[in-house]
DRENTOR-155767 format. One line per 10 residues: number of its first residue (from 1); their letters; for each residue x, y, z of N, C-alpha, C. Coordinates in steps of 0.001 Angstrom, whole numbers. Example, Ala and Ser with C-alpha at 12.3 -4.5 7.8 and 13.67 -1.06 7.14 Angstrom:
1) AS) 13190:-5690:7800:12300:-4500:7800:13200:-3300:7800  12850:-2250:7080:13670:-1060:7140:12900:30:7870
This chain:
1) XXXXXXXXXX) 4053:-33748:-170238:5430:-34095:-169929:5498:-35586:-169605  6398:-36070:-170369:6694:-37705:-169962:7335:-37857:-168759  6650:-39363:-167998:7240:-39530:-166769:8279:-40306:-166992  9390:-39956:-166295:10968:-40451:-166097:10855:-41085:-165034  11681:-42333:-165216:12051:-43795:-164224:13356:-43226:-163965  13384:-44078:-162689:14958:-43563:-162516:16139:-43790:-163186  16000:-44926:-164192:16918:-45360:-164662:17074:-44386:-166039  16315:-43243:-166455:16472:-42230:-167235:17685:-41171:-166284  17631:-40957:-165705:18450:-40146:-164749:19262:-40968:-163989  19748:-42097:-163877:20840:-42694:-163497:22231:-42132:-163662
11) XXXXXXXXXX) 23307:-42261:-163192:24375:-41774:-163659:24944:-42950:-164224  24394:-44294:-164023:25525:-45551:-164564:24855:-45979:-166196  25651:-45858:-166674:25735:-46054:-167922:25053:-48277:-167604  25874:-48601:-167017:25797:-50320:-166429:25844:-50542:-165630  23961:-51310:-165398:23521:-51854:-164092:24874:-53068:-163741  25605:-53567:-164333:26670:-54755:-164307:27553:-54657:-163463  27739:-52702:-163015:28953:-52278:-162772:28188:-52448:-161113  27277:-52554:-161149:26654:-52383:-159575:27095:-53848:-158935  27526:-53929:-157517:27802:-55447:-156884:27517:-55137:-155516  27097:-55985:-154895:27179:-56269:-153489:28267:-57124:-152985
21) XXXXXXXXXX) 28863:-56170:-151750:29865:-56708:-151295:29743:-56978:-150473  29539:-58289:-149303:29514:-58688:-148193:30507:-59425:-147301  30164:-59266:-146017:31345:-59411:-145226:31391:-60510:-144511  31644:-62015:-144960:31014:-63144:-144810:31898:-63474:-143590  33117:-62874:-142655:33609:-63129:-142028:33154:-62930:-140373  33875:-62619:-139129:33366:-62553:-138149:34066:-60881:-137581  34909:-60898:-138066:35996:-59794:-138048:35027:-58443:-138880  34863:-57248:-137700:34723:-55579:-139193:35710:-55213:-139467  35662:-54787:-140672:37154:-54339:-141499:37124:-52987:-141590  38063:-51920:-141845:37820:-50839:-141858:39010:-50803:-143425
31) XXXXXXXXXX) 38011:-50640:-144523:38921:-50333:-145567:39280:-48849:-146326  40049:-48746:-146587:40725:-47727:-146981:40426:-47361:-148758  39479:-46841:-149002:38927:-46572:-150298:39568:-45109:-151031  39140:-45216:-152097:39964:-43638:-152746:38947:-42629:-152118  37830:-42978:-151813:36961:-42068:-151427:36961:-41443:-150232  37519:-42214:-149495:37931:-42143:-147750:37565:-43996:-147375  37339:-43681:-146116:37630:-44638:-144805:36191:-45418:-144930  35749:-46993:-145175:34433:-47435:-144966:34900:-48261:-144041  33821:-48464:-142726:33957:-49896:-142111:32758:-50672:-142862  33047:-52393:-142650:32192:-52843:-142975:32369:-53734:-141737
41) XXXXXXXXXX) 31273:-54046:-141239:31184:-54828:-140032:30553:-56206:-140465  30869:-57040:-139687:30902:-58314:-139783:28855:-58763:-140378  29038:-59804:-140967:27723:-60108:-141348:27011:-58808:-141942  27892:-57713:-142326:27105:-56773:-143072:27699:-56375:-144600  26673:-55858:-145460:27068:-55971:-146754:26673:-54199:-147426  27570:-53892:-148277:27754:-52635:-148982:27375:-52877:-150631  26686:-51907:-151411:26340:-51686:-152164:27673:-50569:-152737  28214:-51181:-154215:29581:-50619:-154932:29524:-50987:-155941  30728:-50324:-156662:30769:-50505:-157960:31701:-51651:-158058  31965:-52503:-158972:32946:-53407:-159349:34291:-52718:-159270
51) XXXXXXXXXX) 34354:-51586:-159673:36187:-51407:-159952:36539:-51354:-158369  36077:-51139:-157413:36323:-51487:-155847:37631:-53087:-155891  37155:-53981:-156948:37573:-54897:-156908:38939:-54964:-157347  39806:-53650:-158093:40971:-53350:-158323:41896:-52991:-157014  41238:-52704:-156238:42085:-52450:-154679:42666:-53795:-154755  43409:-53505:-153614:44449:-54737:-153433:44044:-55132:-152349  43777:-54856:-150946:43308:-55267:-149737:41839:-55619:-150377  41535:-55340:-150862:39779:-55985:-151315:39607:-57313:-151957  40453:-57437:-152900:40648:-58074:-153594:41669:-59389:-152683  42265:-58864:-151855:43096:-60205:-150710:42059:-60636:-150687
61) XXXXXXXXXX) 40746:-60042:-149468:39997:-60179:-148706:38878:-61466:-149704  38429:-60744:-150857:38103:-61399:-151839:38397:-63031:-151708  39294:-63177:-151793:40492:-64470:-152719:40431:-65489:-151305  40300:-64985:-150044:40414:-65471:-148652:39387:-65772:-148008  38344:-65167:-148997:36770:-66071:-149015:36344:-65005:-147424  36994:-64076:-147182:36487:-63099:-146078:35334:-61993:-146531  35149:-61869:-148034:34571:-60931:-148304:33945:-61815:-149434  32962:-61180:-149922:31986:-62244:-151139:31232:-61082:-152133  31153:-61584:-153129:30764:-60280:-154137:29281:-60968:-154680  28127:-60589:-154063:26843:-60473:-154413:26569:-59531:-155659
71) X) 26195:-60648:-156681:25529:-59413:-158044:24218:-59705:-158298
């Protein structure tokens, strides 16, 4: 039997779609996702997909240099 990497069993079609989102501000945010409720606390960073970046409060946060998108 051949050994499988994880990236055989991945569910993402594109590593591209993967981003780090960090919280370059001083303020934790508590955002409101389709998934439910994430805080992200200050100087800390979340592992997401890009379409996160279609929210609208994310995407403020984004633009206001409060939040920073690590790829």
């Amino acid at each position: 039997m051949a050994k499988r990497s994880y990236d055989d069993i991945s569910w993402l079609e594109d590593k591209k779609e993967v981003i780090v989102l960090a919280n370059k501000s001083d303020r934790n945010y508590i955002l409101e996702l389709p998934t439910g409720v994430y805080r992200l606390d200050a100087g800390r960073k979340m592992r997401t997909l890009r379409s996160i970046l279609k929210i609208g409060k994310i995407q403020e946060l984004v633009t206001q240099g409060q939040l920073e998108i690590e790829e």
